[in-house]
N, C-alpha and C positions, 0 to 999 in steps of 0.2 A: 139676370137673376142674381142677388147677392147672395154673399155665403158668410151674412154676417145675420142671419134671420133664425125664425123657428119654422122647421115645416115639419109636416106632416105626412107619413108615406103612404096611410092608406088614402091621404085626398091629394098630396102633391100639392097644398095651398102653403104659399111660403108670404107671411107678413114681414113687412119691411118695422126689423125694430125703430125704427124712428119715428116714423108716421103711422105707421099698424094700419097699412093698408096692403092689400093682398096683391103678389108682386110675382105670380107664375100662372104658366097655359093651362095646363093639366089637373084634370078634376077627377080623380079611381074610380066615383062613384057615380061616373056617366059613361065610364066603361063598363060597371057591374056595381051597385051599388047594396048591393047582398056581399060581395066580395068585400066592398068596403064595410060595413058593419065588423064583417068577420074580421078584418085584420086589424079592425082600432080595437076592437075588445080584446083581440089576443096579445098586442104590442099593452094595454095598459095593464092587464092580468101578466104578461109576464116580467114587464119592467119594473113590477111594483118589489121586488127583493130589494130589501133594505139591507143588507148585507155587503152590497157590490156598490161601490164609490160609481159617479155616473160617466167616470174618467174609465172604468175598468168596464162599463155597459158600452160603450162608444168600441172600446178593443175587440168585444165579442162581436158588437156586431161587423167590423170591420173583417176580423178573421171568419166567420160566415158568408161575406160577400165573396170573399176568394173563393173560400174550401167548396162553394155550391155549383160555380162561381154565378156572382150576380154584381156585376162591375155595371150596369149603367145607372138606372132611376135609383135602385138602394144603397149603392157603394157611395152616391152623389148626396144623399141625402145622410149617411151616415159621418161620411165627412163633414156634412155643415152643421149638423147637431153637436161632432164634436169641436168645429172650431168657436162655437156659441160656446162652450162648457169651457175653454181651456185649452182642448185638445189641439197640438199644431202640426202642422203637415208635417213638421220636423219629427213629431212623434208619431205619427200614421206612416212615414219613412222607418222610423226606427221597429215598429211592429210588423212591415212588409219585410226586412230584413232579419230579423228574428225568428218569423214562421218558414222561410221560403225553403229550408230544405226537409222541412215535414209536408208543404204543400206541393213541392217541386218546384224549381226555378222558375219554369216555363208560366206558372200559376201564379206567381210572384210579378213574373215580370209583365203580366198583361196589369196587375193591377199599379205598378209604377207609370205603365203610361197612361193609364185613365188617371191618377193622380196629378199627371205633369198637366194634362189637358184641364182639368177642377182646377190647378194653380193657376193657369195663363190664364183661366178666364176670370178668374175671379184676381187678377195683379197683382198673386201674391209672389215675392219674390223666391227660386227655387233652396230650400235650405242649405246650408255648408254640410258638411262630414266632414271630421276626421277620419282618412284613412288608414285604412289596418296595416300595421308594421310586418314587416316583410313575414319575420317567423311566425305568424298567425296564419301565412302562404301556402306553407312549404310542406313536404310530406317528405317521411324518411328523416335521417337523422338532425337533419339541421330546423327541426321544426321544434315551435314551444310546446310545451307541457298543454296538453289536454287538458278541460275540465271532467272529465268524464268519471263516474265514480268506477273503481276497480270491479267489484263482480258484473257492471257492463260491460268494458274490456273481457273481461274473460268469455262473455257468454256471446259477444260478437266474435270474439279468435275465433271459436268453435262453430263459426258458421264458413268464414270464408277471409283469409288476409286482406284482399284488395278492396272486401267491402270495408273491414274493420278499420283500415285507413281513411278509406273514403268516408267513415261516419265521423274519425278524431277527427280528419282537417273542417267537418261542418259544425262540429263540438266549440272548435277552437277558434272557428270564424266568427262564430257566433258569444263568446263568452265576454263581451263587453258591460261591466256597469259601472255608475258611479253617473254623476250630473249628466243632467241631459238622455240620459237613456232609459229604460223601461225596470221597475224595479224588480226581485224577485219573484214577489207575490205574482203580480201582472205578468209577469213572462209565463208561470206557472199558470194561471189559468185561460193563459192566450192558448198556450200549446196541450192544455186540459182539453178546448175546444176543437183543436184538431181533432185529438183523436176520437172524440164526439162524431164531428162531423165524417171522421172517415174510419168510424168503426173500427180502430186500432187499439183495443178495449185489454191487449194485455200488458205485457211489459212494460211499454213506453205509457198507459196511461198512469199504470201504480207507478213509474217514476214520475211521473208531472202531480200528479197527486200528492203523495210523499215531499217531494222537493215543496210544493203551497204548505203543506202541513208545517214547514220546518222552517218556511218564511214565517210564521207567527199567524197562516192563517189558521181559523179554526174550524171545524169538520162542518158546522153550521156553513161558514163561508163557502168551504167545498161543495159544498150542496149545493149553495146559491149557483153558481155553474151552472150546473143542469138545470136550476130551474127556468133560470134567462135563456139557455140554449134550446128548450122546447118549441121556443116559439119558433126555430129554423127546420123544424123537422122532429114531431113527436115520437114517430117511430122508435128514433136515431137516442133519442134522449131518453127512451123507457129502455132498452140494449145498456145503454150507458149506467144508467140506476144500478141495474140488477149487477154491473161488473164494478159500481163503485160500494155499493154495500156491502159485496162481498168482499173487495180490500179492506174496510175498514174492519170489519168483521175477524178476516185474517190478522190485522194488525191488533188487534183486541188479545186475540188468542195468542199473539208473541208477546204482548206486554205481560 
């Protein structure tokens, strides 16, 4: 199977761009073809937000596959839609890296090796890193400056010291940008998603929120989020509405 095609996940039929002849086993719609209806109308109803670059559609659903987790037929397919757009392993690395301590490691790390297996089969070479400099390690004094903004410092002292460390060293593991990495915007509404997906609808969403707002995205864009994330769980994304309207709402009434 190449992972240089267009497939499709409610039928799993992958054309071979070259010859545009169809080039995979699996057909959804002779396992449940009701099923399949249902899920090409809901992926073209919800991917149709014009708001979300198709580079930033590829990330949600990528952080979906984890946070549900669904690492086999959709994680497979999400990848190769994004390496059709652009998207490179390098960069589905750098988003597995960015989410994993809102997802947890262990969440993270199942989906690195369904990655490594998508590359070998497909002969892609594994990508380089740059490794993180030692003081990005370390905890206690000889560690770098945090990105973390100071009233969340504050409002983690106030829960417990050991956790408050343990959140700066994931702050500062993670606070990588510039070429090659995931920009603002993108990181903001990757970890938008998380807490979509796992119901974390206070603090940490109005900070991932907030932080997209101040990337240049605009409250429209915000929105687009949830309207692409519906299609992983509509429950999860009406929860989400009612806690982002009313940030913005709060945010209205500070301005």
């Amino acid at each position: 199977m190449t992972l240089t095609s267009d497939t499709d996940i409610t039928t799993n039929t992958t054309t071979d761009t070259a010859t545009n002849t169809p080039d995979s086993a699996l057909d959804l719609a002779e396992l449940d073809p009701v099923f399949a209806q249902m899920g090409a109308a809901t992926i073209k109803h919800a991917g149709a937000v014009p708001q979300l670059t198709e580079r930033e559609k590829v990330f949600l659903q990528v952080v979906a596959d984890v946070c549900q987790p669904a690492l086999g037929l959709p994680f497979e397919t999400h990848v190769r839609r994004g390496l059709d757009r652009g998207v490179s392993t390098a960069d589905i690395r750098a988003l597995l890296r960015l989410v994993s301590y809102d997802t947890g490691y262990h969440a993270a790390l199942a989906a690195f090796e369904r990655l490594a297996e998508i590359e070998a089969a497909a002969g892609l070479p594994r990508p380089d890193a740059e490794p993180l400099a030692a003081d990005l390690l370390e905890t206690g004094p000889g560690a770098a400056p945090s990105p973390l903004p100071e009233p969340v410092r504050t409002s983690l002292v106030e829960l417990d010291d050991h956790f408050t460390e343990h959140f700066l060293l994931q702050s500062r593991m993670r606070s990588g940008y510039g070429p090659g990495t995931l920009s603002v915007r993108e990181r903001a509404f990757a970890t938008m998603s998380v807490d979509v997906h796992y119901q974390t609808l206070e603090e940490t969403f109005q900070i991932h929120i907030s932080r997209a707002l101040g990337a240049g995205a605009s409250r429209d864009d915000v929105r687009a989020v949830l309207r692409f994330n519906a299609q992983f769980g509509v429950t999860r994304a009406w929860r989400a509405w009612k806690a982002l309207n009313a940030h913005l709402a709060q945010l209205d009434t500070a301005d």
